[in-house]
C-alpha positions as CSV (number, residue, x, y, z in Angstrom):
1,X,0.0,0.0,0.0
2,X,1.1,3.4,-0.4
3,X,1.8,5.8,2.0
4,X,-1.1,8.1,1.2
5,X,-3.3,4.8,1.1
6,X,-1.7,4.2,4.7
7,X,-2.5,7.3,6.1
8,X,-5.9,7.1,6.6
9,X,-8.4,3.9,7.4
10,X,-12.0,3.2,5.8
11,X,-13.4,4.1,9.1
12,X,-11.2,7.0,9.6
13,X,-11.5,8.6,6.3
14,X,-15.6,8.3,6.8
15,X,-14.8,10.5,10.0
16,X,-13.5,13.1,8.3
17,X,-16.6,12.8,5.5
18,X,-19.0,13.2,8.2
19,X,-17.1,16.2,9.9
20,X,-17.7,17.7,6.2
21,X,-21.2,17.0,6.3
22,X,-21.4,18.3,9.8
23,X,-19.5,21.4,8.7
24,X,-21.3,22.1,5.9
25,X,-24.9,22.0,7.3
26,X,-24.6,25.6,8.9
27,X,-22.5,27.5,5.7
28,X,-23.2,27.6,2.2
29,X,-19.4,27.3,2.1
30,X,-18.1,24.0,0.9
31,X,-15.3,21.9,2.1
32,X,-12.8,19.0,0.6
33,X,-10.3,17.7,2.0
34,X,-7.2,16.4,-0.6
35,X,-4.3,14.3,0.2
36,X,-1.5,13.0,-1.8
37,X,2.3,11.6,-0.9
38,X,4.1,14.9,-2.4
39,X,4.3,17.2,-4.8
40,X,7.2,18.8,-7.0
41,X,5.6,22.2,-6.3
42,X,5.3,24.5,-4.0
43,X,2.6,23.3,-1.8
44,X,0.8,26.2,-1.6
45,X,0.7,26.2,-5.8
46,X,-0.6,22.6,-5.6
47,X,-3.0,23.3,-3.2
48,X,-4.5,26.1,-5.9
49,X,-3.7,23.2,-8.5
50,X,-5.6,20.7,-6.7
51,X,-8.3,22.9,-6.1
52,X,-8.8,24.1,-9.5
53,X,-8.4,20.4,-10.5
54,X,-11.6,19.3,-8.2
55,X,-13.7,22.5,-9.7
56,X,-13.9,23.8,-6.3
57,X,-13.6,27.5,-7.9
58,X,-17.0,26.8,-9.6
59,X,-19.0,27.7,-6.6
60,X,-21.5,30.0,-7.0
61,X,-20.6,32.3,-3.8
62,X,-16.9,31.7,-4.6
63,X,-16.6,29.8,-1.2
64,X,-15.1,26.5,-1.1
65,X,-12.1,25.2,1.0
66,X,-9.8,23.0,0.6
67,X,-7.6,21.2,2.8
68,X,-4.3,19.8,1.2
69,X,-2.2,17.7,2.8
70,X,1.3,16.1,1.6
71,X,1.7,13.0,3.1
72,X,5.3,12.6,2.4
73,X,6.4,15.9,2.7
74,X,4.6,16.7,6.1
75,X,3.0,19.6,4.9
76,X,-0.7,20.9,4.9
77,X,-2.2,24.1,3.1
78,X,-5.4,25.7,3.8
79,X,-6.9,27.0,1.0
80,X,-9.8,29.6,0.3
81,X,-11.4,31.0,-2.8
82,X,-11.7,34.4,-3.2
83,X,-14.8,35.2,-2.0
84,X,-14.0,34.3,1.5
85,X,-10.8,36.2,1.0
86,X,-13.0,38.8,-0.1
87,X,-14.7,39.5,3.1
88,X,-12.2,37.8,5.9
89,X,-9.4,39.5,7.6
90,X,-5.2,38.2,5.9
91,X,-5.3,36.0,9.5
92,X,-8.8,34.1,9.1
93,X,-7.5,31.0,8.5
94,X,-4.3,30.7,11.9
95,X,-6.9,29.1,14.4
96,X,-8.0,25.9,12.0
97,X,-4.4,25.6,10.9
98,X,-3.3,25.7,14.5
99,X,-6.2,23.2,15.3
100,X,-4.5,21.0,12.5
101,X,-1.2,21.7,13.4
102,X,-1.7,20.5,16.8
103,X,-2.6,17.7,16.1
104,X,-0.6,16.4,13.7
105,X,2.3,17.2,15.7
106,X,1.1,14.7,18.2
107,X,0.5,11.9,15.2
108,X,-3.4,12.3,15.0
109,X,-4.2,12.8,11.9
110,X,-8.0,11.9,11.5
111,X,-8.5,14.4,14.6
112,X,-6.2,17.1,13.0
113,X,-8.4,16.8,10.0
114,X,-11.9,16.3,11.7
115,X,-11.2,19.5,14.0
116,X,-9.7,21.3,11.5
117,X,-12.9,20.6,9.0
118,X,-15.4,20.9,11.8
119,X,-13.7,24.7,12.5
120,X,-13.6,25.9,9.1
121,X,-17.2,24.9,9.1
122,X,-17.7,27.6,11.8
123,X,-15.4,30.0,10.5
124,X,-17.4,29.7,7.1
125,X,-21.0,29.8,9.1
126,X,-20.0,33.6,9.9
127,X,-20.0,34.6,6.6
128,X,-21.7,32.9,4.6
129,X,-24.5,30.9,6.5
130,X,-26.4,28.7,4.9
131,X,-30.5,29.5,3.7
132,X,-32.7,27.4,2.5
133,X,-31.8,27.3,-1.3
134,X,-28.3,26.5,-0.6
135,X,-27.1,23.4,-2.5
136,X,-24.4,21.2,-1.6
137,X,-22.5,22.4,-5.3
138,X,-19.3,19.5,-4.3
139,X,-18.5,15.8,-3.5
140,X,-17.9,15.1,0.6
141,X,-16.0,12.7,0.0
142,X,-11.7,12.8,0.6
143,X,-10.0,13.3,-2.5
144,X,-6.7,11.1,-3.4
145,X,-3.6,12.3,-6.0
């Protein structure tokens, strides 16, 4: 098995699906969460790669999220489309990376991710709550590269 099919179990990686659900119930943001072994990149252009690659900027409100993590490489990028960075302050982001952080310092990764999901949900809630035409516009499910 590969590392990136090592990372996460089954069970775990339907943890971090529900967290999604969960997080997306109260925004009409929308969340993915991305992982791969490594990238030749910078992570941060990957991330945008990645996200362009799942059509997350094809939300109608401009307000998905992605979570990308590089197994390999031990590194993680949080990334929003622009019209969250639109309305958020440069620092919006530090307390679910922190959250993520944390954890995955300490070797939990399916909490790292859950949390970190879970808080972006509530981050998202603040500015763009969801209303009752909202659609859920992208996949819950964890994305593999």
């Amino acid at each position: 098995m590969s590392q990136v099919e090592d990372f996460l179990s089954k069970a775990e990686e339907q943890e971090i699906v529900e967290a999604i659900r969960q997080a997306e119930l109260n925004t009409s943001g929308e969340i993915r969460v991305h992982i791969e072994a490594t990238t030749s990149l910078s992570h941060y252009d990957r991330a945008l790669e990645v996200f362009k690659m799942l059509n997350m900027d094809q939300t109608k409100a401009e307000n998905a999220v992605l979570i990308y993590v590089a197994v390999v490489d031990h590194k993680f990028v949080i990334y929003g489309d622009k019209g969250i960075n639109a309305v958020v302050p440069n620092d919006f982001w530090e307390t679910t990376r922190d959250i993520i952080q944390h954890n995955f310092k300490n070797g939990n990764f399916t909490a790292g991710l859950v949390q970190g999901v879970l808080k972006a949900g509530e981050e998202l809630k603040a500015h763009f709550p969801w209303d009752k035409d909202d659609v859920d516009e992208l996949p819950n499910e964890v994305s593999k590269g």
